[in-house]
BAFI-3210 file (N, C-alpha, C; in Angstrom, 3 decimals, decimal comma, padded with zeros to 6 digits):
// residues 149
n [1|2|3|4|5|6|7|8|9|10|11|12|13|14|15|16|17|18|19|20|21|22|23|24|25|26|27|28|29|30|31|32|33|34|35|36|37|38|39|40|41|42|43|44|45|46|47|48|49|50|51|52|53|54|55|56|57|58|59|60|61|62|63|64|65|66|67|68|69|70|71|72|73|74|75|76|77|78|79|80|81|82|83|84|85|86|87|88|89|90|91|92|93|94|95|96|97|98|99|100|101|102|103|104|105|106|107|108|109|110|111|112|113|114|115|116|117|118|119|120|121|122|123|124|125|126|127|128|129|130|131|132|133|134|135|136|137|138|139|140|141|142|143|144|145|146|147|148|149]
n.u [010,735|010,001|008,686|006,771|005,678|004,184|002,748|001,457|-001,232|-003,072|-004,210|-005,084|-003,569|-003,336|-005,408|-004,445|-001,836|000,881|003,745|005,088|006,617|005,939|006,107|005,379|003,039|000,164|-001,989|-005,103|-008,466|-011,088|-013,945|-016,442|-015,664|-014,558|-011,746|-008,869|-005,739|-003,604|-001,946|000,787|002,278|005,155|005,259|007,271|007,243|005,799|009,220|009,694|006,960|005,120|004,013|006,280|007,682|005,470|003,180|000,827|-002,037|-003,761|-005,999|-007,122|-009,574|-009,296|-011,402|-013,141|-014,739|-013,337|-010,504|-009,685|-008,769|-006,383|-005,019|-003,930|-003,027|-000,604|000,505|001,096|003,007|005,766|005,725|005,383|002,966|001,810|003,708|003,089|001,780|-001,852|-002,852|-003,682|-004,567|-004,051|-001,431|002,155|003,421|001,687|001,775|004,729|004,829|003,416|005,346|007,465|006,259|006,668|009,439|009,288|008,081|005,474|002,951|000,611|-003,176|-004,829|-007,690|-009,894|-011,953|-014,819|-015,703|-017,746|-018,170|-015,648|-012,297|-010,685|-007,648|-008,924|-007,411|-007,294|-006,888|-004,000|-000,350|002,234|005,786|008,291|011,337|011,492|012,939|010,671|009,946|009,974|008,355|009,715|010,578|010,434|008,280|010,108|009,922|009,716|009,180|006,387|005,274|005,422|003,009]
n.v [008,606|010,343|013,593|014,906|017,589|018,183|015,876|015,242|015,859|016,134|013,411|013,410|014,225|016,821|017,001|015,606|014,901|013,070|011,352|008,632|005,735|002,680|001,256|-001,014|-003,617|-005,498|-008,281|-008,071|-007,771|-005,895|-003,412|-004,149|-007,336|-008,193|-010,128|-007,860|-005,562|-003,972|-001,221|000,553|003,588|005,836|009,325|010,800|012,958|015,179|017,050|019,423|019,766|019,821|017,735|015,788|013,192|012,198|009,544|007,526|005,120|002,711|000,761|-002,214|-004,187|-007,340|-008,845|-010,574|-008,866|-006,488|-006,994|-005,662|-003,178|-004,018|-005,382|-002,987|-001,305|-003,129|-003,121|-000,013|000,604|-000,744|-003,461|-005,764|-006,851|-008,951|-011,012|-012,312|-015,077|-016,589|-016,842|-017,579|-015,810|-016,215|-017,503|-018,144|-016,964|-015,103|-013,539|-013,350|-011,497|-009,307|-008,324|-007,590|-005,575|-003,329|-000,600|000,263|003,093|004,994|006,993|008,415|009,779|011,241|012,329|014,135|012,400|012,018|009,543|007,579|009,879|010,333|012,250|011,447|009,970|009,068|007,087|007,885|007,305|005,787|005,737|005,321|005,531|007,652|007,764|004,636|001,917|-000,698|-004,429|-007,929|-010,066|-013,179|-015,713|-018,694|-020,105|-021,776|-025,715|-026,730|-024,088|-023,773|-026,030|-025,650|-024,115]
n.w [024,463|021,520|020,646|018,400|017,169|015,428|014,423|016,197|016,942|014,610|012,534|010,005|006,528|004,132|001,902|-001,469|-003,782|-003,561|-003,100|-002,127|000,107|000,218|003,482|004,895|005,396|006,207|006,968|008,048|009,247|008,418|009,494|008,597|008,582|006,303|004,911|004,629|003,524|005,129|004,102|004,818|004,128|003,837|003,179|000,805|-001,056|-002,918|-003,244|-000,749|000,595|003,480|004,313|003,911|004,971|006,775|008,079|006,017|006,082|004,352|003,566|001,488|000,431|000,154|-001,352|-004,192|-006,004|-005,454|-006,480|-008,452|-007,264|-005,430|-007,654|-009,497|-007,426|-007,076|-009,092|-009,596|-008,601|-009,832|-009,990|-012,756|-013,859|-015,533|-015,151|-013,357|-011,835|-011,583|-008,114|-004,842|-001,956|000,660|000,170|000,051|-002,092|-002,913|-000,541|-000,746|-002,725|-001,738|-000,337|-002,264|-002,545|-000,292|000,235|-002,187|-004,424|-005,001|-006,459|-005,235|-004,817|-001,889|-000,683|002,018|004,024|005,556|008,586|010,100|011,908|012,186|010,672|007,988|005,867|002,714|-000,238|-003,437|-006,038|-007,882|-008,977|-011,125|-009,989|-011,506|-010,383|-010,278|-011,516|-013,231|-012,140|-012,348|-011,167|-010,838|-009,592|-008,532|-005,724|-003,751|-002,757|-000,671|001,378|000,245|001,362|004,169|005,015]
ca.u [009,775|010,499|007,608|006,635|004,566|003,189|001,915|000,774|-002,628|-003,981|-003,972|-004,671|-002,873|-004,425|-005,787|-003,665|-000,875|001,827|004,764|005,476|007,397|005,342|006,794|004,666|002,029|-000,069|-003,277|-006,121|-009,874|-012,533|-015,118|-017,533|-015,507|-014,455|-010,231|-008,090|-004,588|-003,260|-000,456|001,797|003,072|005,891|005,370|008,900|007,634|006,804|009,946|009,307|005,973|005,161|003,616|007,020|007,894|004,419|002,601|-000,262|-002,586|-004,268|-006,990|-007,508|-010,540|-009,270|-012,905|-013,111|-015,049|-012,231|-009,492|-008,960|-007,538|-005,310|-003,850|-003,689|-001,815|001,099|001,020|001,553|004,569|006,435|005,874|005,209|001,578|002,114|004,476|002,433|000,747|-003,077|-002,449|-004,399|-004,084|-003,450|-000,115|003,361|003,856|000,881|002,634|005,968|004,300|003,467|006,275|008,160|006,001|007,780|010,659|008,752|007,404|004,497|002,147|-000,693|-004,145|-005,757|-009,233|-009,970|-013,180|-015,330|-015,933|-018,429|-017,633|-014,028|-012,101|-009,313|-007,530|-008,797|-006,834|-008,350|-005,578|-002,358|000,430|003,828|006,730|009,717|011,724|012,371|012,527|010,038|009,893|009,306|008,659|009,777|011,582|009,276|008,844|010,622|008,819|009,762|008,727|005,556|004,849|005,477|001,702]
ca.v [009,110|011,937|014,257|015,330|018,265|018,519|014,870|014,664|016,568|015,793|012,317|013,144|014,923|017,531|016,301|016,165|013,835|012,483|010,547|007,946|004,663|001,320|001,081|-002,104|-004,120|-006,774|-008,680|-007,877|-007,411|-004,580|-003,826|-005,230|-008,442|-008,349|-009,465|-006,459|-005,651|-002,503|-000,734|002,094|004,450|007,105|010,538|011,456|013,778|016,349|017,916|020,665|019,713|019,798|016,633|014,602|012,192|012,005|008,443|007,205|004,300|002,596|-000,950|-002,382|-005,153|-008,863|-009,768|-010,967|-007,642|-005,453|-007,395|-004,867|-001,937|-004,621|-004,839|-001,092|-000,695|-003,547|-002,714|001,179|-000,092|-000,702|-004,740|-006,097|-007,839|-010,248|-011,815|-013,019|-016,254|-016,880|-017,805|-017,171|-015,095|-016,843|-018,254|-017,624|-016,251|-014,035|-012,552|-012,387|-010,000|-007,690|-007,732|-007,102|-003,656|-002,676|-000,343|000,811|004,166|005,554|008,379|008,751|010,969|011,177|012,938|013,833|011,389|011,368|008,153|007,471|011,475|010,918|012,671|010,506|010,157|007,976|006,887|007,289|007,300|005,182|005,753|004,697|006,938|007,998|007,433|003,535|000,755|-001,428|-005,132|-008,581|-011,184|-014,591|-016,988|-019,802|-020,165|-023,082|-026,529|-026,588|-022,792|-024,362|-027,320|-025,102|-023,370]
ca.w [023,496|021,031|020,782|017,066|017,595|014,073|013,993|017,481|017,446|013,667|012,047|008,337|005,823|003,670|000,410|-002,277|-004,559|-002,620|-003,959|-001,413|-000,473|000,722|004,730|005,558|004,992|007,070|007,262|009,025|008,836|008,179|010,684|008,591|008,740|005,112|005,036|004,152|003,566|005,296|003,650|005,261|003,540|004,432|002,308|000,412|-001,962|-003,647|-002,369|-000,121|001,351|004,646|004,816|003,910|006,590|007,466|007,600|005,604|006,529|003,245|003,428|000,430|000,911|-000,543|-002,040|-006,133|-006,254|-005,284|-007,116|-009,312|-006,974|-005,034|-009,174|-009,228|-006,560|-007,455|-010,681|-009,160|-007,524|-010,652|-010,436|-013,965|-013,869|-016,280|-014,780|-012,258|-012,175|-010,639|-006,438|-003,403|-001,102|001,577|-000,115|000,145|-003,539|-002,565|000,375|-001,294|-003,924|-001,030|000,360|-003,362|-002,975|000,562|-000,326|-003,650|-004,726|-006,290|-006,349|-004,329|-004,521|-001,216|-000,170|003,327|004,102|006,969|008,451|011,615|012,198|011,977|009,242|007,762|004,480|001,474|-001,306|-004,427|-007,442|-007,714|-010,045|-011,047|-009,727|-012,626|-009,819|-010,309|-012,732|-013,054|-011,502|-012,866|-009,919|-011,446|-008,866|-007,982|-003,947|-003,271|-002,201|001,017|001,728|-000,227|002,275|005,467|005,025]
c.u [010,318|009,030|007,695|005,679|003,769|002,598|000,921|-000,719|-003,629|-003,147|-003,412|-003,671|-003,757|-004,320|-005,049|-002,679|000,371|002,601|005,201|006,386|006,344|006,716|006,317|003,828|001,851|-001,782|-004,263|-007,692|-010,356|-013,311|-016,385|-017,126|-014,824|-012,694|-009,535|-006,518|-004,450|-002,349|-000,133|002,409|003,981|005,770|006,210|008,704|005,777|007,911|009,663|007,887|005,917|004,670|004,652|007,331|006,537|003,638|001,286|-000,949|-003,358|-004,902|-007,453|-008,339|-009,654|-010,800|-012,577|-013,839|-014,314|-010,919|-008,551|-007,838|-006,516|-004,265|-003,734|-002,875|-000,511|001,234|001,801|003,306|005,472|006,336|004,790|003,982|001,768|002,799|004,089|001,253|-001,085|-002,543|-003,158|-003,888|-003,544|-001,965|000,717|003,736|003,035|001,923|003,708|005,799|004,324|004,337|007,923|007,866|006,562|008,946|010,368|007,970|006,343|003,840|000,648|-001,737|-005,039|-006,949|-008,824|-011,686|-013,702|-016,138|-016,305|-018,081|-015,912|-013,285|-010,800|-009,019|-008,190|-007,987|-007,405|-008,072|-004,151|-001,909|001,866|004,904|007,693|010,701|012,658|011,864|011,256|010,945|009,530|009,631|008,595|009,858|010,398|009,772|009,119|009,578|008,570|009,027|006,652|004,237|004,422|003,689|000,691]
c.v [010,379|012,335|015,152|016,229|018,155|017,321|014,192|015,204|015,889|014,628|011,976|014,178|016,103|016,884|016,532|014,967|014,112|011,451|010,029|006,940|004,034|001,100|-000,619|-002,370|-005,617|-006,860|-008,197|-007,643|-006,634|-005,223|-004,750|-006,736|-008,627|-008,483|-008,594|-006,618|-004,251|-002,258|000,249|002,457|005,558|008,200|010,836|012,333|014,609|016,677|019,061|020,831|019,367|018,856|015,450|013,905|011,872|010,799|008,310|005,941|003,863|000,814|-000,865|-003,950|-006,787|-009,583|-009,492|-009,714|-006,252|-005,743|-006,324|-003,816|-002,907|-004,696|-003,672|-000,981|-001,227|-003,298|-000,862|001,227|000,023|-002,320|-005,338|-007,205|-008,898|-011,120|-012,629|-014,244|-016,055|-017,331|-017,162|-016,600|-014,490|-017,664|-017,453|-017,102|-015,200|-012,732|-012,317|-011,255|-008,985|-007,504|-007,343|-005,603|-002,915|-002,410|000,293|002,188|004,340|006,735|008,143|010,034|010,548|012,476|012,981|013,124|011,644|009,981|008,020|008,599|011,892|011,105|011,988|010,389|008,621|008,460|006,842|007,237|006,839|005,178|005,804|005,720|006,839|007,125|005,886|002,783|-000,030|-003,196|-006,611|-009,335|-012,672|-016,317|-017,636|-019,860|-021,654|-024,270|-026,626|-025,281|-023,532|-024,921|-026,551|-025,129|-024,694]
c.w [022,868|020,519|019,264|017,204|016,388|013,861|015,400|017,565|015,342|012,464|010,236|008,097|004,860|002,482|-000,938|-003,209|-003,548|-003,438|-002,119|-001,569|000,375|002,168|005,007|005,248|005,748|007,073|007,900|008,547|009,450|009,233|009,977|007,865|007,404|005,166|003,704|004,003|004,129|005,123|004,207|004,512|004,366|003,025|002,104|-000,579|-002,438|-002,404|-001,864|000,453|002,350|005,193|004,554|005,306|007,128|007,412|006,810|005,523|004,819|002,994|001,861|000,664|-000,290|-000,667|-004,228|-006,389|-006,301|-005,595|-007,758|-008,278|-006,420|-006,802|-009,645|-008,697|-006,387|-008,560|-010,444|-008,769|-008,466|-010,887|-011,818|-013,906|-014,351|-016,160|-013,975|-012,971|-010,954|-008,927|-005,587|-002,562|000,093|001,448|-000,212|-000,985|-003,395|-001,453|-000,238|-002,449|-003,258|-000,294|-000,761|-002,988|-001,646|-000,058|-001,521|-003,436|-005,288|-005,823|-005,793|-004,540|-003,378|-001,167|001,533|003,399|005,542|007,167|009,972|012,131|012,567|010,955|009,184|006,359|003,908|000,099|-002,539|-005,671|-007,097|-009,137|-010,153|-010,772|-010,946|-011,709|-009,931|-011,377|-012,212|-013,022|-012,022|-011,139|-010,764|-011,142|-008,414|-006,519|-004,298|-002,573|-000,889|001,939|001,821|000,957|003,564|005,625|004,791]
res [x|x|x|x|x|x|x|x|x|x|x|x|x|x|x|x|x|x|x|x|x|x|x|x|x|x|x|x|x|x|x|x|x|x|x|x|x|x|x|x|x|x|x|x|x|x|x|x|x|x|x|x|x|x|x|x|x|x|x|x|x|x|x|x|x|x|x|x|x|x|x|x|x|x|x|x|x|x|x|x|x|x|x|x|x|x|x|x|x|x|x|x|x|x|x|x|x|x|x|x|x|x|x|x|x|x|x|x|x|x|x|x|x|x|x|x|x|x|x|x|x|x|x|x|x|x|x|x|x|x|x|x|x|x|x|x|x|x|x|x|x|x|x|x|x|x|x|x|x]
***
């Protein structure tokens, strides 16, 4: 174990814009049952803040009501909307989208939030970093990939 003193005692970050990269991203569902996507972020910027290197946790709900920020936040990324066809979100062109935005930058505004009396960051502005080009996703998944699911 290596012992991080500065991230071992408090979870969030202080409130503020953050220039990140997308670490990960995986399934799962909200307490109140609703499925989610949870994205990780690693903090790389501004330069010289004391919160670089530091992680950030970020659910975005998969309901037709909350469509939009899930297209916020790949469009944030730098990947080119329009390029994209209609697909579910349970499909393999779905997932390879979020896993286009691992490895990608953008800008972040969190809040600190309390939540059931615990204080934690929310996300509440996404925006495209200078940083990198933008992204078209084009390649059709293959049939076979297809069939697997």
């Amino acid at each position: 174990m290596k012992m991080d003193w500065r991230k071992a005692g408090n979870t969030t970050v202080d409130a503020g814009v953050y220039e990140v990269v997308v670490k990960a991203w995986k399934p799962d569902t909200s307490r109140n049952k609703n499925p989610v996507i949870r994205f990780t972020y690693e903090i790389v910027g501004p330069s010289g803040n004391p919160n670089v290197n530091r992680t950030l946790v970020d659910s975005i709900t998969l309901t037709d009501a909350a469509a939009w920020r899930l297209a916020w936040f790949v469009g944030s990324t730098g990947i080119v909307l329009e390029s994209l066809a209609e697909m579910d979100s349970e499909s393999e062109e779905f997932h390879r989208v979020l896993e286009t935005c691992v490895g990608r930058k953008l800008w972040i505004t969190t809040v600190i939030d309390s939540y059931e009396g615990i204080q934690r960051n929310k996300i509440t502005d996404y925006a495209k970093s200078d940083d990198q080009e933008e992204t078209e996703i084009t390649e059709e998944v293959p049939d076979f990939i297809k069939r697997r699911g």
